[in-house]
C-alpha positions as CSV (number, residue, x, y, z in Angstrom):
1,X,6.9,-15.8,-21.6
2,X,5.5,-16.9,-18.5
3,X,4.0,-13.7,-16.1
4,X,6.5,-15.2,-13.6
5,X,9.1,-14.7,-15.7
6,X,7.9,-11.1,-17.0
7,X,7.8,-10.0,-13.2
8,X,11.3,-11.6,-12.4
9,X,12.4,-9.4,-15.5
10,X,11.1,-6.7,-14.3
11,X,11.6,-6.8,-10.6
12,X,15.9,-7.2,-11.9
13,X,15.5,-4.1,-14.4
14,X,14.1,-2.3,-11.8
15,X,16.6,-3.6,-8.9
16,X,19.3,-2.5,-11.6
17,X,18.1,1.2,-11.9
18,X,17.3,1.7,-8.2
19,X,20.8,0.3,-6.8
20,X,23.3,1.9,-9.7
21,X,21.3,5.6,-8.4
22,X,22.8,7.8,-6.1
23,X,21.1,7.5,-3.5
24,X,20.2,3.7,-3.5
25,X,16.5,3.2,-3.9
26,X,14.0,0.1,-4.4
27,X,10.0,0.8,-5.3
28,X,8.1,-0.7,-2.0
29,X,5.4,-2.5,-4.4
30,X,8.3,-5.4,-4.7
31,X,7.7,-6.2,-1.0
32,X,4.3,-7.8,-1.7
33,X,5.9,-11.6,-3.5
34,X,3.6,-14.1,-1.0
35,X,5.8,-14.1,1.8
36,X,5.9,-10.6,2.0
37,X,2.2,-10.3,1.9
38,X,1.8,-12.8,5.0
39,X,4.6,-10.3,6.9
40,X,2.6,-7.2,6.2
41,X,-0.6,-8.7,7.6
42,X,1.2,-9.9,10.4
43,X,2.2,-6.3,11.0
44,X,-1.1,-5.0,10.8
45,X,-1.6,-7.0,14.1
46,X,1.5,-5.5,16.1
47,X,0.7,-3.3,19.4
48,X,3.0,-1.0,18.0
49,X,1.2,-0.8,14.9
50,X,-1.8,1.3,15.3
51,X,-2.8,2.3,12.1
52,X,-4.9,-1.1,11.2
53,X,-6.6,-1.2,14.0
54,X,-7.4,2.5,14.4
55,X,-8.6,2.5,10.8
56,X,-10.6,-0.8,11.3
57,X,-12.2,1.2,14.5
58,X,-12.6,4.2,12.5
59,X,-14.7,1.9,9.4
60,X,-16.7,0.1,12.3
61,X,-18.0,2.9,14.1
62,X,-18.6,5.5,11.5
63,X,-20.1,3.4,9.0
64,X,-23.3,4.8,8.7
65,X,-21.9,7.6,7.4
66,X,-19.5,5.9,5.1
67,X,-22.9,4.0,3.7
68,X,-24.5,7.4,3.3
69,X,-21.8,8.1,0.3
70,X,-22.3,4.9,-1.5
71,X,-24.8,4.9,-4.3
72,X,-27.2,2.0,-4.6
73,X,-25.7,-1.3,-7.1
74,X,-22.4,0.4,-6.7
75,X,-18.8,-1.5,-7.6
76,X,-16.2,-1.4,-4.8
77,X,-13.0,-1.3,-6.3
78,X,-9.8,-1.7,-3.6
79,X,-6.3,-0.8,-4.8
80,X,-3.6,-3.1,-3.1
81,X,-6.4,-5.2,-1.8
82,X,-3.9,-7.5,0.0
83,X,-6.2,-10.0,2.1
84,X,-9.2,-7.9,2.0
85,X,-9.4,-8.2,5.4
86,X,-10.6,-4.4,6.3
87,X,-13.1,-4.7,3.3
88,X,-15.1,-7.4,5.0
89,X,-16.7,-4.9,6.7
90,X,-17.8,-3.0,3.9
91,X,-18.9,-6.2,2.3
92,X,-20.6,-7.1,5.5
93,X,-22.1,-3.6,5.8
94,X,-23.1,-2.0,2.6
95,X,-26.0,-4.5,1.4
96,X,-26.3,-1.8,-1.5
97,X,-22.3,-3.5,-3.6
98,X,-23.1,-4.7,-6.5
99,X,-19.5,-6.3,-6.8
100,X,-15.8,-5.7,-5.6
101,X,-13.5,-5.5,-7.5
102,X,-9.3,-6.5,-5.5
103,X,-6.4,-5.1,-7.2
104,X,-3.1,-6.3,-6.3
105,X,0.4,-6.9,-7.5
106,X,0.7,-10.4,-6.2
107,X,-1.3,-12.8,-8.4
108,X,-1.3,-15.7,-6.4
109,X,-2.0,-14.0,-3.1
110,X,-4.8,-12.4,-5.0
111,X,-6.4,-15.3,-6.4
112,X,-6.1,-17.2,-2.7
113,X,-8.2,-14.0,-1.5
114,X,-10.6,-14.1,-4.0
115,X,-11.3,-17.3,-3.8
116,X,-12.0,-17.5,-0.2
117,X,-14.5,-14.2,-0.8
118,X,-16.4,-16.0,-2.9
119,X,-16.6,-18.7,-1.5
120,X,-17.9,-16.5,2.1
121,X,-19.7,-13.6,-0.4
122,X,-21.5,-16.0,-3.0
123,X,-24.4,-13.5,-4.1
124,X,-21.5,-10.7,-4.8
125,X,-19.6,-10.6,-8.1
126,X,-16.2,-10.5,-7.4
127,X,-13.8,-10.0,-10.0
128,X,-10.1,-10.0,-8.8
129,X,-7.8,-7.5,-11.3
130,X,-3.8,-8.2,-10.8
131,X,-2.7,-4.7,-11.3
132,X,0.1,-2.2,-10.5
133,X,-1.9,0.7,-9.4
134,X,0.9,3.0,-9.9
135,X,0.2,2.1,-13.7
136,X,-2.9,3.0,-15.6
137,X,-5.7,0.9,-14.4
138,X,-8.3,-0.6,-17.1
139,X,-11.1,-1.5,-15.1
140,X,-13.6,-3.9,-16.1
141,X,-16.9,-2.8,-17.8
142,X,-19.6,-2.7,-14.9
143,X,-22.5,-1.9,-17.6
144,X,-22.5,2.0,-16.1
145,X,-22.6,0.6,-12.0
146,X,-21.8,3.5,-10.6
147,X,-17.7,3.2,-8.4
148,X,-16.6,3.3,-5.6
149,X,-13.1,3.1,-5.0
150,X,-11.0,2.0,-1.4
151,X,-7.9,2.8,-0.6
152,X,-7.4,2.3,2.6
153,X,-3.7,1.7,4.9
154,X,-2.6,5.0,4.3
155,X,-0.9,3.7,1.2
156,X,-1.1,7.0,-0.2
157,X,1.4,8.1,2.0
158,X,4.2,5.7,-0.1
159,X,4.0,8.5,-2.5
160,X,5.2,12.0,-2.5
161,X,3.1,14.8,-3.1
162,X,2.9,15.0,-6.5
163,X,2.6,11.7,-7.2
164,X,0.1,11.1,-4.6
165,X,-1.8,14.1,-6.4
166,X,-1.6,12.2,-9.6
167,X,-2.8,9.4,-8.6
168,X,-5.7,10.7,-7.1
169,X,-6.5,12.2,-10.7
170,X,-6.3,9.2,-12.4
171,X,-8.3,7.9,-10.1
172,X,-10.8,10.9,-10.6
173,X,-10.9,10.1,-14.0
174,X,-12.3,6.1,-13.7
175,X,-15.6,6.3,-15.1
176,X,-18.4,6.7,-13.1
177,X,-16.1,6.8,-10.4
178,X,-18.9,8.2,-7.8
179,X,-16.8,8.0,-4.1
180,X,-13.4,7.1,-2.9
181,X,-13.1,6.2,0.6
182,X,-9.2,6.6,1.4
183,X,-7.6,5.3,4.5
184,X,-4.9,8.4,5.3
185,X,-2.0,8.2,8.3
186,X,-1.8,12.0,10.2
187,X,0.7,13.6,11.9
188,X,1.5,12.9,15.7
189,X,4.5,12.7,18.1
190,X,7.9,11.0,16.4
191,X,8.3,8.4,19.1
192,X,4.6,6.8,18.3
193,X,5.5,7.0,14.8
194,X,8.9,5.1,14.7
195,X,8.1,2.6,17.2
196,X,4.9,1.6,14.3
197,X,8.1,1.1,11.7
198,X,10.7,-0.4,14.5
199,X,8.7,-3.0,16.2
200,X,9.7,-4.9,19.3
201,X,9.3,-8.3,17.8
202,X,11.6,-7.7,14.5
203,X,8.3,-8.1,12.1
204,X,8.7,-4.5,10.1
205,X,12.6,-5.6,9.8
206,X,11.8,-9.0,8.4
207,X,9.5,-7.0,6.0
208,X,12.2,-5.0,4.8
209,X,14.9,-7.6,4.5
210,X,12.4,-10.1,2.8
211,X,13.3,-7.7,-0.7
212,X,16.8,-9.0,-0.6
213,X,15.6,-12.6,-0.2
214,X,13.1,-11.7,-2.6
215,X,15.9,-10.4,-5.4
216,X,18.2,-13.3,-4.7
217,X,15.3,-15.8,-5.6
218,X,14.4,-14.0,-8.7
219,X,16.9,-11.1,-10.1
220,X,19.6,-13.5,-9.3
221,X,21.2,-11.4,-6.3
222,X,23.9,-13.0,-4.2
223,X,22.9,-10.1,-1.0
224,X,24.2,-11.8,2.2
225,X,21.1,-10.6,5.0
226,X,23.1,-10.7,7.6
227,X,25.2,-7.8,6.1
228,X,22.0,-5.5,6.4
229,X,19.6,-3.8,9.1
230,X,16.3,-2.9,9.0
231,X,16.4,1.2,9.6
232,X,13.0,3.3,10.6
233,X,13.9,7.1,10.8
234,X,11.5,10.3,10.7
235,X,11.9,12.8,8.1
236,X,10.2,15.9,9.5
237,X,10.9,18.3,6.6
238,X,9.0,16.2,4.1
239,X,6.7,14.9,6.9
240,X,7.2,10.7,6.3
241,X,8.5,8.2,8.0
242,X,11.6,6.5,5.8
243,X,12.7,2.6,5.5
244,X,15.9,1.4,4.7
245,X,18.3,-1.2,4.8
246,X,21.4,-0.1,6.2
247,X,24.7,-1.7,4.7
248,X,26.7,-2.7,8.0
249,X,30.0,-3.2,6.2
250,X,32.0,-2.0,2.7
251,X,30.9,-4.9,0.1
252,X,30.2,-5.7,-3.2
253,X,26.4,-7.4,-4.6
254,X,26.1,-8.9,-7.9
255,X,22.8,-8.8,-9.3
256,X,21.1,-9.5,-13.0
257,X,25.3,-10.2,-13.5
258,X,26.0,-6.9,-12.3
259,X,28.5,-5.5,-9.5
260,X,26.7,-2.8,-6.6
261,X,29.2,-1.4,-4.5
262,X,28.2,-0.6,-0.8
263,X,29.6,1.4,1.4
264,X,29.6,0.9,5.4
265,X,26.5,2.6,6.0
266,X,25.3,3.4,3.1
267,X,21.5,2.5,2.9
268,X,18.9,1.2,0.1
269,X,15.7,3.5,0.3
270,X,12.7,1.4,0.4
271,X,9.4,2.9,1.5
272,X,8.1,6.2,2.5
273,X,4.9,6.6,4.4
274,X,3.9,10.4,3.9
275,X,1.7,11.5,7.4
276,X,-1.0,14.3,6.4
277,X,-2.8,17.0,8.0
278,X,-6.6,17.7,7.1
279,X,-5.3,21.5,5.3
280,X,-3.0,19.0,3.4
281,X,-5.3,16.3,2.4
282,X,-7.9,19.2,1.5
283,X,-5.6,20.9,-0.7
284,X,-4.3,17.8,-2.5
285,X,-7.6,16.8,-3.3
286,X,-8.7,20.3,-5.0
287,X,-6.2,19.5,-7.1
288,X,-6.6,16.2,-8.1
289,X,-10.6,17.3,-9.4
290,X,-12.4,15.8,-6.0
291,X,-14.2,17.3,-3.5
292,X,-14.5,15.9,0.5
293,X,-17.5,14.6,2.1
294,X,-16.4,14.2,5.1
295,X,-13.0,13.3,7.4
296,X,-13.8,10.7,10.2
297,X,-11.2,10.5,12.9
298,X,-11.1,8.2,15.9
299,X,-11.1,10.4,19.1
300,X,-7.0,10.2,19.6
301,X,-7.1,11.4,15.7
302,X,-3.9,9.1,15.0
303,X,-5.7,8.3,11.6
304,X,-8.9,9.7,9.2
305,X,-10.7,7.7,6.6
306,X,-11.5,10.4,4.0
307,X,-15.1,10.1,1.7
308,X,-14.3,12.1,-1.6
309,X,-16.5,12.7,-3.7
């Protein structure tokens, strides 16, 4: 059985669970097939979307005191590595990496990426890992290279509390796991926030809708696009913004030879993106067995790139 195949298999069981629940729900790490990947980077470049280039800002300016946490012949390891696109200037800046180390879902995009890092970073080892980093992660052996790990996008945020918490102590527990610089989204004024998730130019929509073209193509789904929205609200009890796809008629889905029912209205849960406070972020990372370095803000402090340590 082909990994293709294993992920199709998957990708249905999974589409299965999350649709027959009450309330609908699909896991966001089945947006990232190839075309989904190329959306989300296009995203990253939206006016509307300011945590990319706020965090790029933030790595750019401050990275002198990023460097100042990174041990000498260290490993940077990047969890949903995507194009690698912010880490070029940690490549580009930290002379002391040994190695980096991309972790994605998406082989092929992966293996494109890596390819072109070598190619532009030929005195760096670079060892690409196709990994679900909601999973267990066996790292390869770096002969006791002390690790650094990135995280940056906010994608912590896709995770509640808990789980965020629990991922941070798996990560804890990498060996030699020395530093993890993690890109975290804060908390500011709703209307900045939902315009970032409801862009202009219909690219965040396309995002979201690219799952049902996605499950058609491989779980064997007959979802008609045009039936669905794109739907960006704030939740401010549990602090996150929250995507959907909003079912604009009653209909019926078959998927993996299964019937979903749909309401009118009635939405699939797709992503949230959890917005912290520094009390919050300190707190959850006491928990999870790390301690912080250091929180560097850009001056609006619309976004912090954590050093823990």
């Amino acid at each position: 059985m082909t990994d293709t195949t294993i992920e199709a298999r998957d990708l249905a069981e999974a589409a299965l669970a999350g649709l027959t629940a009450q309330p609908k729900g699909l896991s966001p790490k089945w947006f990232y097939d190839a075309h989904g990947s190329d959306l989300f980077e296009r995203i990253t470049q939206l006016p509307e979307y300011y945590p990319a280039r706020t965090e790029r800002a933030i790595l750019e300016t401050r990275l002198d005191e990023i460097a100042a946490e990174v041990p000498d012949g260290a490993v940077l390891v990047e969890l949903g590595s995507g194009a690698s696109v912010k880490t070029r200037l940690l490549l580009d800046g930290l002379p002391q990496l040994a190695g980096y180390v991309p972790i994605d879902i998406s082989e092929a995009f992966l293996l494109q990426t890596a390819s072109r890092l070598r190619a532009d970073y030929p005195d760096l080892a670079i060892t690409p890992v196709v990994a679900d980093f909601m999973a267990p992660i066996t790292l390869p052996d770096f002969g006791g290279r002390p690790v650094v790990g990135f995280f940056p996008g906010s994608t912590l945020g896709n995770l509640d509390r808990r789980g965020a918490m629990e991922l941070l102590a798996r990560l804890r527990a990498w060996p030699d796991h020395a530093a993890l610089i993690l890109g975290l989204d804060l908390v500011k004024p709703v209307e900045v926030l939902e315009a970032a998730y409801d862009d202009a130019q219909g690219v965040t929509a396309a995002f979201n809708l690219n799952l049902l073209t996605r499950l058609n193509r491989e779980a064997g789904a007959d979802f008609d696009l045009s039936a669905f929205r794109h739907k960006a609200v704030w939740n401010d009890e549990a602090q996150r913004v929250e995507m959907h796809l909003e079912s604009l008629r009653a209909q019926r889905v078959r998927i993996a030879g299964e019937t979903i029912n749909f309401t009118a209205g009635e939405t699939i849960h797709t992503e949230n993106s959890h917005k912290f406070s520094p009390e919050t972020l300190s707190m959850m990372a006491a928990r999870a067995g790390w301690g912080i370095a250091g929180i560097l803000t850009d001056p609006d402090e619309l976004f912090a790139v954590a050093m823990l340590k």
